[in-house]
C-alpha positions in Angstrom: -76.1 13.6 -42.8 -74.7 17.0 -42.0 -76.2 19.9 -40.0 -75.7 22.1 -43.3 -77.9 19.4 -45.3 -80.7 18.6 -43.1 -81.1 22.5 -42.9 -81.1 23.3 -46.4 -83.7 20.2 -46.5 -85.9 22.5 -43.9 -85.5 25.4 -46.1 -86.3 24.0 -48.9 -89.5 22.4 -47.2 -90.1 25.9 -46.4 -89.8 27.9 -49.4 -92.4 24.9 -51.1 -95.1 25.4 -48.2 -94.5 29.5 -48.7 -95.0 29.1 -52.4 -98.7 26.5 -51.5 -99.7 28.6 -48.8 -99.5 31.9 -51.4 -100.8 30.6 -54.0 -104.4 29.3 -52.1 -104.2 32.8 -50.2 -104.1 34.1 -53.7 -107.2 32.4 -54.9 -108.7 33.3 -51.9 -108.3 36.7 -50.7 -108.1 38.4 -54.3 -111.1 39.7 -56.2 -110.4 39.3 -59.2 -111.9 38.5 -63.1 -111.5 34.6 -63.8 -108.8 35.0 -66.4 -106.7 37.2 -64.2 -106.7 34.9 -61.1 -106.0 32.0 -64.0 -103.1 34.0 -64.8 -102.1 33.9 -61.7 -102.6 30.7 -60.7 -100.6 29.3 -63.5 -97.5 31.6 -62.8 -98.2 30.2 -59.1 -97.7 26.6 -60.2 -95.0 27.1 -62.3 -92.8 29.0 -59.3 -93.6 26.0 -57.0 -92.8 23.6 -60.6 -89.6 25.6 -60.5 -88.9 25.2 -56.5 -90.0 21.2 -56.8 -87.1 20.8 -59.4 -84.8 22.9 -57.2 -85.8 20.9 -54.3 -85.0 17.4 -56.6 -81.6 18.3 -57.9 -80.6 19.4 -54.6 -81.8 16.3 -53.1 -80.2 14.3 -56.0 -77.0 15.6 -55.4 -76.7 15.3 -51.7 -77.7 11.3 -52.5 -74.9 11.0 -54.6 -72.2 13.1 -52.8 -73.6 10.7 -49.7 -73.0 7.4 -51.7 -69.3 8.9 -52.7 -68.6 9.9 -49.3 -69.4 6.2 -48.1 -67.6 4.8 -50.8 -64.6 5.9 -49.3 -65.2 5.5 -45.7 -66.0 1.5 -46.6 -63.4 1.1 -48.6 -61.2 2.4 -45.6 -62.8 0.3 -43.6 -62.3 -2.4 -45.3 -58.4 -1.8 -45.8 -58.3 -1.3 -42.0 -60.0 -4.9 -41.4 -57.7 -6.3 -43.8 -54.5 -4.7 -42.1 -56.3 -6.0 -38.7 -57.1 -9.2 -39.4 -53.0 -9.9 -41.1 -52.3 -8.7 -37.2 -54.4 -11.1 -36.1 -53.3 -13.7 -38.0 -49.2 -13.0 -37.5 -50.0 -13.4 -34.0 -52.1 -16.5 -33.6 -49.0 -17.7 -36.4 -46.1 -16.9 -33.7 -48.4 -18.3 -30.6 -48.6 -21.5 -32.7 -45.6 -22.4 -35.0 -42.3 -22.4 -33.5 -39.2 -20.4 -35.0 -38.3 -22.3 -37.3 -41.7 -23.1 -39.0 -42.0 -19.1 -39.1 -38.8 -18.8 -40.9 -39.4 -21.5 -43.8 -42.8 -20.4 -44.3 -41.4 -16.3 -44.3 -39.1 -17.9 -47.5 -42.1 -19.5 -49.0 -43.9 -16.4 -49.2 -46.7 -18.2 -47.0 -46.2 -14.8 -44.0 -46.8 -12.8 -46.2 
């Protein structure tokens, strides 16, 4: 994961503890009539709501540009393998079969 990502993730943690932490300060400190502090409390809940779905899509979005990203590196990797292992084989092939055998299988398609 990125530097940028797991700092947004500590933002974002921060922002949600801000919003808790105001919210029970709120209901604490304030004296004020029932209805008021209900007010309150409901507008609280529906900020941190608000940040929690920020928090989600964020999160939800840096899952699937992560499973894109890897998509692409194994499918790399697996071309490189590929082209690695063909190496591999050519080689073990000239070690063991002798000019001529290398030619009629080349014709065959059998190198290839």
């Amino acid at each position: 994961m990125s530097k940028s990502s797991i700092s947004r993730k500590g933002f974002l943690g921060g922002i949600l503890l801000g919003s808790l932490a105001g919210f029970v300060s709120a209901i604490l400190i304030a004296p004020k009539a029932g209805k008021k502090i209900r007010e309150e409390m409901r507008n609280q809940l529906d900020n941190v709501k608000s940040n929690i779905k920020k928090s989600l899509n964020l999160v939800g979005k840096e899952i699937k540009e992560f499973k894109e990203n890897n998509k692409e590196n194994l499918a790399l990797l697996k071309l490189k393998a590929r082209n690695c292992f063909e190496r591999i084989r050519h080689n073990i092939l000239g070690i063991f079969i002798d000019d001529e055998t290398k030619s009629d299988m080349n014709r065959k398609g059998k190198l290839d």
